[in-house]
TIKOL-827029 format. One line per 4 residues: their letters; for each residue x, y, z of C-alpha. Coordinates in steps of 0.1 Angstrom, whole numbers, plus 5000, padded with zeros to 4 digits. Example, Ala and Ser with C-alpha at 12.3 -4.5 7.8 and 13.67 -1.06 7.14 Angstrom:
AS> 5123 4955 5078  5137 4989 5071;
***
This chain:
XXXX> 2206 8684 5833  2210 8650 5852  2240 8627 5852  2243 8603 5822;
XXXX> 2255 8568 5834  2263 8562 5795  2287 8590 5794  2319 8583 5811;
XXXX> 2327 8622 5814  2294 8640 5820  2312 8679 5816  2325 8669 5781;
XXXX> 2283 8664 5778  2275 8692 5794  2299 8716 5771  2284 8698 5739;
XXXX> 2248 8700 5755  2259 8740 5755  2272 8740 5724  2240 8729 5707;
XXXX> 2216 8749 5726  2241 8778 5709  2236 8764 5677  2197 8763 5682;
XXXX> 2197 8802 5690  2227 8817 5672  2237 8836 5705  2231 8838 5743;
XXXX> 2243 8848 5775  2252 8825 5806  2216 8831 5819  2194 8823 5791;
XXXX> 2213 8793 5785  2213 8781 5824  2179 8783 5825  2171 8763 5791;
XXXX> 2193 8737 5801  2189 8738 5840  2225 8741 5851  2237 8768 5874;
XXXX> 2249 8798 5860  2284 8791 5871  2289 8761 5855  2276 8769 5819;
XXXX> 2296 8805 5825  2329 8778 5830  2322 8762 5801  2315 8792 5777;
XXXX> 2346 8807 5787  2368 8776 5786  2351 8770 5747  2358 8806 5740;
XXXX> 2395 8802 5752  2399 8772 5731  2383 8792 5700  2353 8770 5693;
XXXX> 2334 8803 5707  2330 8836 5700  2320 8864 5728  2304 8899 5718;
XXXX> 2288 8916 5751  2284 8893 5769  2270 8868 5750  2285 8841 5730;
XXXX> 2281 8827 5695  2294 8798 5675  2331 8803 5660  2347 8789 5628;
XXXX> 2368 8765 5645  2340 8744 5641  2335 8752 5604  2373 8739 5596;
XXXX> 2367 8710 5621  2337 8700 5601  2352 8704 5567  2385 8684 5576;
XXXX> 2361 8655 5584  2341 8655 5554  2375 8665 5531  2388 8629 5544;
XXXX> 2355 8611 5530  2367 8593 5502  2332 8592 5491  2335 8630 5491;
XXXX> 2366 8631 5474  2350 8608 5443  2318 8621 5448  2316 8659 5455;
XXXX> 2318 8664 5415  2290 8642 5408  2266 8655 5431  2271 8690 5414;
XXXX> 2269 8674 5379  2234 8654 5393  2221 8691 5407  2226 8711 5368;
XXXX> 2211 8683 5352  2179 8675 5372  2176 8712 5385  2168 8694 5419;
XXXX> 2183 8698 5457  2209 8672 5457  2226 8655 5485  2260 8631 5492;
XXXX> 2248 8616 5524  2270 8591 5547  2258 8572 5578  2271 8582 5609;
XXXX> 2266 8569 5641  2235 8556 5629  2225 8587 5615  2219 8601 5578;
XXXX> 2246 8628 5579  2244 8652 5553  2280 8659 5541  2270 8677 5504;
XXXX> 2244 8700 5497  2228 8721 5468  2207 8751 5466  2184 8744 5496;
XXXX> 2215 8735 5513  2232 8741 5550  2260 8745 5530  2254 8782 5518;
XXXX> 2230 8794 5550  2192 8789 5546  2170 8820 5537  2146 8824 5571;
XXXX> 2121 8821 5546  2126 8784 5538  2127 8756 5562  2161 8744 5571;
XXXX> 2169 8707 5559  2181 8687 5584  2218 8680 5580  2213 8650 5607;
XXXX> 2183 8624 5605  2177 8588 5612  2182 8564 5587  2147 8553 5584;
XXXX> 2129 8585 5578  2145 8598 5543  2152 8586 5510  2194 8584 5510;
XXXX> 2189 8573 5547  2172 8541 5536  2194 8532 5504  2220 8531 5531;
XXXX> 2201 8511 5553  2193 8488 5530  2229 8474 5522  2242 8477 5560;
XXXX> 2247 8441 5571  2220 8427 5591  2233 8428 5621  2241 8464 5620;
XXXX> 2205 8471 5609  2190 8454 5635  2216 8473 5663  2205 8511 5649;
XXXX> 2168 8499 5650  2171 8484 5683  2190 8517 5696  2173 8543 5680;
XXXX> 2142 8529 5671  2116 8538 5646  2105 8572 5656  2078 8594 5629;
XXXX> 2091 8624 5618  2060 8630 5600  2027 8610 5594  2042 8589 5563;
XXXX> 2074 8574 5581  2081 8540 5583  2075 8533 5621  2070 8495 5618;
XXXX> 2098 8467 5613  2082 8447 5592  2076 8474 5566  2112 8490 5570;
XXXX> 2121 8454 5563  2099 8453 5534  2109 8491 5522  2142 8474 5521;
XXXX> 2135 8444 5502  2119 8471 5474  2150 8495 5476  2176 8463 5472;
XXXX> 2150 8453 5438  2151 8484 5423  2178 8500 5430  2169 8533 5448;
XXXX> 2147 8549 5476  2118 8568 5475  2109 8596 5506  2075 8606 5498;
XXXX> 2070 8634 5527  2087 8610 5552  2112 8635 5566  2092 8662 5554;
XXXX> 2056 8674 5546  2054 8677 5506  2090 8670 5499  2099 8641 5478;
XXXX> 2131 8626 5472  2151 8595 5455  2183 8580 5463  2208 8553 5453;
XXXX> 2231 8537 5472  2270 8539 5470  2282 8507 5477  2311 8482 5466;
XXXX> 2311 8444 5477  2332 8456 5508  2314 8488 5516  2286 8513 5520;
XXXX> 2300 8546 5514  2268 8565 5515  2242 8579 5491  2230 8605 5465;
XXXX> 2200 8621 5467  2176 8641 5450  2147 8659 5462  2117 8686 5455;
XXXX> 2083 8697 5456  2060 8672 5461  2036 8683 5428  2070 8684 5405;
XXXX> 2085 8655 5418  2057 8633 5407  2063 8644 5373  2105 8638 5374;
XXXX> 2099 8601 5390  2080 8587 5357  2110 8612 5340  2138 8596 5341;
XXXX> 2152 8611 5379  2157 8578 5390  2177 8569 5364  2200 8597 5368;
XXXX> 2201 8592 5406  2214 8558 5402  2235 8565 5374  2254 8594 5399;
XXXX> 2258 8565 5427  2272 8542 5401  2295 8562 5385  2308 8572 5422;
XXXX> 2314 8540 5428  2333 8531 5400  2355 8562 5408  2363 8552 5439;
XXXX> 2367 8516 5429  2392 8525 5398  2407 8546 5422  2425 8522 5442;
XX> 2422 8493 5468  2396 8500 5494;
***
């Protein structure tokens, strides 16, 4: 793993580089995990034990694992969302009604951060037999990702493009500017976004923005099975998508001053 100029302290990289490539396999040993990230043994064995020490890691055998220090980490920093606070109940509400996998989704670093979930969700684990939904994605590539986008101020659009670029996740995403900037115009017209297999192969979703005058708090999504979600779009799904981002907002809005 080589030196990162763009990272003032290159062992907090290294421990998080470690970290993930834990996360990837569930559990490994000094070895495996020197070799997949090319560090010497010494080193990631420095930082496994100074993790475990700390509690963010777990050790059985010789081999570590994840703990639950991340877990409560992770939910203190969603619980502090106030678009989770006002929202968390309307995202359950939206998954009874439409019988779809529904999502509260936030930007983050110029990400699509998944912070809500139902049935196919990170939330609960994901059965090996399903593909895991990413809790992480750029903006441009999924349905709640673009209604964000699409109400960021210009300038900020223009710095996550610029940094992160336009990259396909599969053959239907948006890799050009000019049609991001036109997916955009659509999305502000209407109301919502539309992912048809743009994150992934035969999964469709729609989303509506959360958004105040001051604000973009993030967005709610819906998505399913390509064949049934033609169906649910000419349904009355989008209507119930938007009306869960508007009534968010007007939660958080009655709820006080931004």
């Amino acid at each position: 793993m080589d030196e990162d100029p763009a990272v003032p302290i290159n062992s907090v990289k290294r421990s998080y580089a470690i970290v993930d490539e834990l996360r990837e396999r569930g559990r490994a040993g000094a070895t495996e995990l020197a070799d997949a990230l090319t560090l010497p043994k010494s080193t990631v064995h420095n930082h496994l034990r100074t993790l475990a020490t700390l509690g963010y890691l777990v050790e059985e055998e010789g081999s570590y694992r994840l703990g639950t220090q991340y877990l409560h980490v992770g939910q203190e920093s969603r619980n502090t969302r106030t678009v989770f606070q006002h929202g968390r109940d309307t995202v359950e509400s939206l998954a009874e009604q439409s019988g779809r996998y529904c999502q509260l989704v936030i930007e983050e670093n110029g990400d699509a951060a998944v912070i809500q979930s139902t049935k196919w969700a990170p939330n609960e684990g994901t059965r090996t037999t399903q593909q895991a939904y990413p809790i992480r994605a750029r903006l441009h590539t999924n349905a709640p990702g673009k209604a964000i986008l699409a109400y960021l101020p210009s300038e900020r659009i223009t710095e996550i493009v610029d940094q992160q670029g336009l990259t396909a996740r599969t053959e239907q995403t948006i890799t050009d500017t000019d049609n991001l900037q036109s997916e955009m115009a659509t999305i502000r017209d209407r109301g919502y976004a539309i992912d048809r297999g743009e994150l992934i192969n035969g999964m469709v979703g729609i989303a509506a923005p959360i958004v105040t005058e001051q604000t973009v708090y993030g967005a709610v999504a819906a998505y399913g099975a390509g064949n049934e979600m033609r169906e649910a779009l000419d349904e009355g799904l989008p209507g119930l998508v938007t009306e869960s981002a508007d009534d968010i907002r007007a939660d958080i809005v009655f709820a006080g001053p931004e």
